[in-house]
C-alpha positions in Angstrom: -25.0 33.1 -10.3 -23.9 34.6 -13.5 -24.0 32.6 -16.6 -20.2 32.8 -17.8 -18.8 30.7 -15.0 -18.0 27.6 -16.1 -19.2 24.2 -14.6 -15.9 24.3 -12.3 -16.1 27.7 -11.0 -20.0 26.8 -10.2 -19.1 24.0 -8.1 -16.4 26.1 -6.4 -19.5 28.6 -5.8 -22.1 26.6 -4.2 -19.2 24.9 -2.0 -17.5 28.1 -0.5 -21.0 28.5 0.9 -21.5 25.3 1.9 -18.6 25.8 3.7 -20.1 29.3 4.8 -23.1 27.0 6.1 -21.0 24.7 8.1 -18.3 27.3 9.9 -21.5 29.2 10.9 -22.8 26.1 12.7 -25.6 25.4 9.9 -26.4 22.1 8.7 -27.9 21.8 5.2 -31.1 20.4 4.6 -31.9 20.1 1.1 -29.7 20.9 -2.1 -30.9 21.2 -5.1 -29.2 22.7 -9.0 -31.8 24.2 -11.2 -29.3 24.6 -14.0 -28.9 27.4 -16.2 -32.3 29.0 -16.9 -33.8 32.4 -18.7 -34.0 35.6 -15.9 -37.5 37.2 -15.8 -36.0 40.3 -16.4 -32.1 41.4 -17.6 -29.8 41.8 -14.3 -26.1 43.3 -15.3 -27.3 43.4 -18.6 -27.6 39.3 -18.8 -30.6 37.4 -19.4 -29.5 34.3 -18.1 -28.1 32.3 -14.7 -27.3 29.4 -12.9 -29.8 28.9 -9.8 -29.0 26.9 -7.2 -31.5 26.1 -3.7 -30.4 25.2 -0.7 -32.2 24.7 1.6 -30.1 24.8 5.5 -30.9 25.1 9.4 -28.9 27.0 11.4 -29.2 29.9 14.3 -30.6 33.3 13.5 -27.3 34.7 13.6 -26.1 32.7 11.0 -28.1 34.7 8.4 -26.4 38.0 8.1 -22.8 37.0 7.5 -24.2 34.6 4.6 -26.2 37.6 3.0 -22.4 39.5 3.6 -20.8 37.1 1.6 -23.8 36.9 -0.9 -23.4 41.2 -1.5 -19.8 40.9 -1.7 -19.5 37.9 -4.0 -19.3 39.0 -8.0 -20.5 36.3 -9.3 -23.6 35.9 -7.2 -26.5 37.8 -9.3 -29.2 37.9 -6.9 -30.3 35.9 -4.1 -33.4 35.1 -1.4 -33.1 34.4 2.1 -36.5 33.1 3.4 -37.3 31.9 7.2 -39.2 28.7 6.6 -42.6 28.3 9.3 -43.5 25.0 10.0 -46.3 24.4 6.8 -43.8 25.5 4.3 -41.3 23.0 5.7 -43.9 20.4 5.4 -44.9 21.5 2.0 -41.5 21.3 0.7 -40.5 18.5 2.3 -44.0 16.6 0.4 -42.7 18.7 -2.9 -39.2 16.7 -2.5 -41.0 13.5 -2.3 -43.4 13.7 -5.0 -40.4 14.4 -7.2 -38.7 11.4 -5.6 -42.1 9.7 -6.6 -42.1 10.5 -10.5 -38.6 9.3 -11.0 -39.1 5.7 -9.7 -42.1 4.9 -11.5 -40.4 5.5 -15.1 -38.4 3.0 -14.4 -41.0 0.6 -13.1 -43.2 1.4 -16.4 -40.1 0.3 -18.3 -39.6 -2.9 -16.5 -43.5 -3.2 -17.5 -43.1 -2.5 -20.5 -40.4 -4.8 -21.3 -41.5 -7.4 -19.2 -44.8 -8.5 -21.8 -42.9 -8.1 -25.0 -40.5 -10.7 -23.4 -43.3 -12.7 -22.9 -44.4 -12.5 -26.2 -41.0 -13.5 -27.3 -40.9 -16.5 -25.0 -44.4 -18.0 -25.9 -43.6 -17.5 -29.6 -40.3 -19.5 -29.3 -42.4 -22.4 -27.1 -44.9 -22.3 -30.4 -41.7 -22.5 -32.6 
């Protein structure tokens, strides 16, 4: 999307086809906001954009009225349709949870972490 919307008209963005996704019978799979981030090259003359992945099931015919919308909307830079076989399912599907995977254990290492040095605390008040 192009990078002078502003966080609002973002969200209003990725629901309208959402919406899109649902009316057409699609459910949505995966959803995921990359953020603002640098273009590889300058489209319209701007060098930046808001991506956004979604990842949705729905029948083949669902397809071409979301690319419709996609041409016709303004604020939509570029976009990717991609069929998905059954290994890049599974690959992104393990992708999602290896992410999942790296959060949690930052927070474990913390508990860790704080969990000696508390230890430390409470064996030097017992010596006290």
């Amino acid at each position: 999307m192009t990078p002078v919307l502003s966080a609002e008209q973002v969200a209003e963005t990725v629901e309208k086809y959402r919406a899109l996704i649902a009316s057409n019978g699609g459910k949505i799979l995966h959803e995921d906001a990359w953020g603002l981030r640098k273009l590889a090259y300058p489209i319209q003359k701007k060098s930046t954009g808001f991506y956004h992945l979604l990842e949705w099931e729905a029948e083949g015919s669902a397809v071409l009225p979301f690319e419709t919308e996609f041409r016709r909307d303004e604020r939509i830079l570029r976009f990717l349709t991609t069929a998905m076989d059954k290994h890049h399912i599974a690959y992104a599907e393990s992708r999602r949870d290896k992410s999942n995977r790296k959060a949690e254990p930052k927070a474990e290492a913390q508990v860790e972490a704080t969990a000696p040095a508390a230890a430390e605390a409470a064996s030097e008040k017992a010596k006290a």
